[in-house]
N, C-alpha and C positions, 0 to 999 in steps of 0.2 A: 630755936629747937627745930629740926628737920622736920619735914611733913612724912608719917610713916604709913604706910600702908600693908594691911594682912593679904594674902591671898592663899590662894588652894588652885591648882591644877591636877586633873588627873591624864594621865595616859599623855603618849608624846606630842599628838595635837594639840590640846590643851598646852603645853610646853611652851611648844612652838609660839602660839596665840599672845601668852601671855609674854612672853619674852619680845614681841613686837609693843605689845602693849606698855610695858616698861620702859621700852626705849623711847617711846613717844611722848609719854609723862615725863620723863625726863627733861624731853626738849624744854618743855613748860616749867619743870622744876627741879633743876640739875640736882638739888640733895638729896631729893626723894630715896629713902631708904623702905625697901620692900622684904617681909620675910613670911615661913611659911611652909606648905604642903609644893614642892616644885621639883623640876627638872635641868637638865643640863645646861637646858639653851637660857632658861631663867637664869642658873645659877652665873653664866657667863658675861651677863648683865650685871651683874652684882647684887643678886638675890641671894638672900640667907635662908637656905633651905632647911629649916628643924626634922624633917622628914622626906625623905626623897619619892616622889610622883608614884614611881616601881610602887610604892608600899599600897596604893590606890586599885592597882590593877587589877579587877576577876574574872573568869572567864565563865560566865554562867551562872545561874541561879545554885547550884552544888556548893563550888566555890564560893558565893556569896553568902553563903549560908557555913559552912568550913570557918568562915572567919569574920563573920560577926562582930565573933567579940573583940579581935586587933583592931577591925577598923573602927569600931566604936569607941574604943580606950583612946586611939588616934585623937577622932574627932572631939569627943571631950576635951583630953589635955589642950589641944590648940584653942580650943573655945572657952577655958580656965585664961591662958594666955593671953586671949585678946582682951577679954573682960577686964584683966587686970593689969593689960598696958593702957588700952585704950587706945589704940591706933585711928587712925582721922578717917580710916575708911577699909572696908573688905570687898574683895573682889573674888567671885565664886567661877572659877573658868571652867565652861561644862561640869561635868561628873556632877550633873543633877542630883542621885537620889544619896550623894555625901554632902552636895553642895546647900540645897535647899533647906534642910534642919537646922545646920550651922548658920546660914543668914539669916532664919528667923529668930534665932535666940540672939541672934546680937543683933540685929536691928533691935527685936526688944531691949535691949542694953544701951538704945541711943548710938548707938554708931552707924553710918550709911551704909549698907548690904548691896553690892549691885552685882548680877549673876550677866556674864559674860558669856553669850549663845542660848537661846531659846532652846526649853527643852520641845520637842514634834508635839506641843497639844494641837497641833493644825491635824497631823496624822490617827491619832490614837490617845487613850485615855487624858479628854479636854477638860475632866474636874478637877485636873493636877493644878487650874489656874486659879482655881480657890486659895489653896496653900500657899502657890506661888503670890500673889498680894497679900497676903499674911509675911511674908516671907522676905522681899525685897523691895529695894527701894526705887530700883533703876533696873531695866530690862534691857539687854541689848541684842538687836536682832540680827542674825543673817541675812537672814532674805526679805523680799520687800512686802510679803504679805504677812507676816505677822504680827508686825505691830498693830494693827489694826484692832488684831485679838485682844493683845494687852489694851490698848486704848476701852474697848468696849467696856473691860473689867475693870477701869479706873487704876492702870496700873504708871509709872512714868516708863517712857519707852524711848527704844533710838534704833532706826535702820542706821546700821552701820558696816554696811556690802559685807562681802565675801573675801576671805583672806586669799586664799586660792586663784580669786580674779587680779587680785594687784598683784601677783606675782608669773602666772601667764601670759603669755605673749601673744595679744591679739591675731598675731600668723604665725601659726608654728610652721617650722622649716622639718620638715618631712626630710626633706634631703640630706640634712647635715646628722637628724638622729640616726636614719638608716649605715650612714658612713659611720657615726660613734661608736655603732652596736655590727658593723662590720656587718652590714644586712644589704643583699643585692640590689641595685637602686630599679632591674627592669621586673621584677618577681612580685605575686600578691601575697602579703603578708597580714596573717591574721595574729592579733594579742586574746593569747586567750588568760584573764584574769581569776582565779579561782575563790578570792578573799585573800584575806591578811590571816586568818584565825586556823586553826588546826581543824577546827570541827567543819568549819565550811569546804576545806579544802576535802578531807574526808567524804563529803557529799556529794560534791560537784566532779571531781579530778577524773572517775571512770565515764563519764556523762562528754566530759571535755574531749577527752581521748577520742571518744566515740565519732562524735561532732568534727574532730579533726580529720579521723579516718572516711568519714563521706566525703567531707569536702575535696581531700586528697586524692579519691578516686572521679571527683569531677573536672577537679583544676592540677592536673601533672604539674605548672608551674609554680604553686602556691606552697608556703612554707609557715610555721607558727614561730610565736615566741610566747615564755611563759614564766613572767618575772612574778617571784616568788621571795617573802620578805624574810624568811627564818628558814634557818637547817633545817629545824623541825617539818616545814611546811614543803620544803624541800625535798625531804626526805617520803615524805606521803605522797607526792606527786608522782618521785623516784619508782614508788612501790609499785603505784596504779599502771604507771607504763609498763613495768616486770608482767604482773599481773596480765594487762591485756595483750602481751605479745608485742608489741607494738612501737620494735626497736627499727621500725623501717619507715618509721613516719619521720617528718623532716620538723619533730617541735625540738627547739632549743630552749633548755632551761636556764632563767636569769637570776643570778642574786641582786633581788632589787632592779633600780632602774625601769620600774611600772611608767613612769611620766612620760622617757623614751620608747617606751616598747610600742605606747599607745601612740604615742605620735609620726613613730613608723609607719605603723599600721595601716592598711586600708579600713577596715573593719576592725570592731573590738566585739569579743563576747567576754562578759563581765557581769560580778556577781553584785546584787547592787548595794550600794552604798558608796563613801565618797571617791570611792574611784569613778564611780559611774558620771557624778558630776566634773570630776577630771578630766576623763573620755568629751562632757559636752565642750566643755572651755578648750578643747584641744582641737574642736570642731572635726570628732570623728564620730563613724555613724557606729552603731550600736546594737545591741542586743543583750537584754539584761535578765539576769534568771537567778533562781535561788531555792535552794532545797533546805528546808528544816523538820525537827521531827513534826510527825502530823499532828501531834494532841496542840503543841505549839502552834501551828501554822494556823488549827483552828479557833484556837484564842485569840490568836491575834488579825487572825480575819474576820472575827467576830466584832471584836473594840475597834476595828480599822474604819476611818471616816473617808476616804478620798479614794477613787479607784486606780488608781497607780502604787507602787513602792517606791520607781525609780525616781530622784530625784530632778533629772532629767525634763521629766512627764509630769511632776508634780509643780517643776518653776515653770514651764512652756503652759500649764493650765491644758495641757493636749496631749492626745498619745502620738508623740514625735517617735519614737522610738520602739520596737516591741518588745513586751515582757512576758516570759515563759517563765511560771512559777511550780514548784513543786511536783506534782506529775505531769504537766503540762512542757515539764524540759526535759524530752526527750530528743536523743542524738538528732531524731530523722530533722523534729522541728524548730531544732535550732541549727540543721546546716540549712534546710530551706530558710530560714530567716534572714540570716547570714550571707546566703545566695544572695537573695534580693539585693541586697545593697551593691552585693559585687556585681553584679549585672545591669545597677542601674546608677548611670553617672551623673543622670541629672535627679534624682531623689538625694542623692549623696549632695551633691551640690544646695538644693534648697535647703536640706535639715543645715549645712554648715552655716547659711546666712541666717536660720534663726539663733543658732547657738552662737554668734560672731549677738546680734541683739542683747543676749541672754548677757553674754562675756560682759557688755558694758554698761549693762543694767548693773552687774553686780560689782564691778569695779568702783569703789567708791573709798578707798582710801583706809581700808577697816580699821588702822590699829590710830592713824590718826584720829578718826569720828569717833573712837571709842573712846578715846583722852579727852577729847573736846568735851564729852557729854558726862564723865568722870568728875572732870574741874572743880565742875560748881558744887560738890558734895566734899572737898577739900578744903579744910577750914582753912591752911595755910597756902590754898593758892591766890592769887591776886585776883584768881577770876569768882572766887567764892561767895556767896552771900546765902546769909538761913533763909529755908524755906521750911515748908511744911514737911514736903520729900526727902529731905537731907536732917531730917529730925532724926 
């Protein structure tokens, strides 16, 4: 009988993740049959998707609340399902506040639960780790300081690097994205990233503008790009330009192609999240900013443990980078920011040899470590033996 495994992914990261992660189980157990809450890249693998990722996706506490009860009928029915195959193991990829419910009632059910990426209790709300050792049996972590956490809480844990890092290229070639994106190789080019999300773009897109337009009246030679993931977001960028007048600035708008824009780049201003850690792995200098509503901004500056957001600044344990938050990202102080870097060759130079450290910290093989520490909760793999943890 095949070794079967449940999983759940949300959102196309998650996808991605878990679809490395399948091909590497595989290597160790070619039959392995996977099914489940997934995505394209899973199902390409030969994942049997009973629900497709999409159906996971909300954009806010509104929407979270809108549909409750879908995604609860969801979760249930798959957790009927597991209870009653009994598959040899669950894997929770992200989408913590669907993932963690679902692994603790089936670990209670005797099957091994292992949640694939640490939800931020390093950042903010840290009593989530009560639950979470309620909850799972196997923790696996991005980054290198968080198993620690788990360990302290008697949790089973595994640094198993950054996916991000094994697929970056130690030296990006500057040269050849500028030639890809048809972008002049003697010109300063700035990426200006606004988010992935409709709402952020909404926030930021008149602020960017603005910040372009100083820069442009200090540097005649300098030019933006602004790779942008959806029409939607596209279209809002589209607006903010109309709006500010602002058909004489030299941004060019990108469908996609974020990973080239940044690598072009001299500079990146960017909103943070994991672009921000793409910008370090791509060993560009930075500037990171973000506007949310304030009642928000204050709750969560309230429950906030670490004085960074960027994630940049929270792997270096340093402020490598600066971050303009909320009313603090104003046009003037993010082209002065911005300035900096482009006037200075040798700060741009050292941040790159911390982030080039950072790159090979994190490289570590992720979808293979994740299989390796997987194994031993697989009743049918060769490497399996019961423990307490895999109860």
């Amino acid at each position: 009988m095949a070794t079967r495994i449940a999983m759940v992914a949300g959102e196309a990261s998650g996808d991605l993740l878990a679809s490395h992660l399948i091909r590497a189980i595989r290597q160790k157990i070619p039959d392995a049959e996977f099914y489940g809450i997934g995505g394209p890249k899973m199902q390409a693998e030969g994942f049997d998707a009973l629900w497709p990722c999409e159906r996971l996706a909300v954009h806010g506490y509104v929407d979270a609340l809108k549909r409750y009860r879908e995604l609860s009928g969801i979760r249930k029915a798959l957790l009927r399902r597991v209870r009653q195959e009994r598959p040899d193991a669950f894997i929770g990829v992200d989408a913590p506040d669907f993932n963690l419910w679902l692994e603790g009632r089936i670990r209670s059910s005797g099957i091994p639960a292992i949640h694939f990426v640490s939800p931020s209790i390093w950042a903010w709300r840290g009593g989530r780790i009560k639950g979470i050792a309620r909850s799972v049996s196997h923790m696996l972590c991005l980054f290198p300081f968080e198993p620690a956490l788990y360990e302290k809480a008697g949790i089973p844990v595994s640094y198993v690097g950054h996916p991000l890092a094994d697929v970056f290229p130690l030296a990006p070639d500057r040269a050849a994205a500028r030639e890809l994106l048809n972008l002049p190789a003697d010109c300063r080019i700035v990426a200006l990233l606004p988010g992935s999300r409709q709402s952020e773009v909404r926030n930021l897109a008149a602020t960017y503008i603005e910040t372009a337009r100083l820069l442009a009246e200090r540097h005649p030679d300098i030019g933006f790009v602004v790779p942008l993931a959806t029409r939607e977001t596209r279209a809002l960028f589209e607006q903010a330009l109309h709006a500010a007048d602002a058909d004489e600035l030299p941004i060019r708008l990108l469908f996609g192609h974020a990973v080239e824009a940044m690598t072009a780049a001299d500079v990146v201003l960017v909103a943070s999240g994991t672009a921000s850690l793409e910008a370090a792995l791509l060993k560009r200098p930075m500037v990171i900013s973000y506007r949310i509503g304030k009642w928000q901004y204050r709750l969560m500056k309230r429950m906030a443990y670490l004085p960074w957001v960027g994630l940049p600044n929270i792997l270096c344990n340093d402020s490598v980078v600066p971050e303009l938050l909320q009313d603090d990202a104003t046009p003037q102080a993010l082209a002065d920011a911005l300035d900096r870097w482009l006037n200075d060759a040798g700060a741009c130079a050292e941040l790159a040899l911390r982030f080039e450290a950072l790159h090979r910290e994190l490289r570590q093989d992720t979808a293979g470590r994740a299989a390796a520490a997987i194994l031993p909760y697989l009743n049918r793999s060769p490497e399996w033996k019961p423990s307490r943890q895999s109860a």
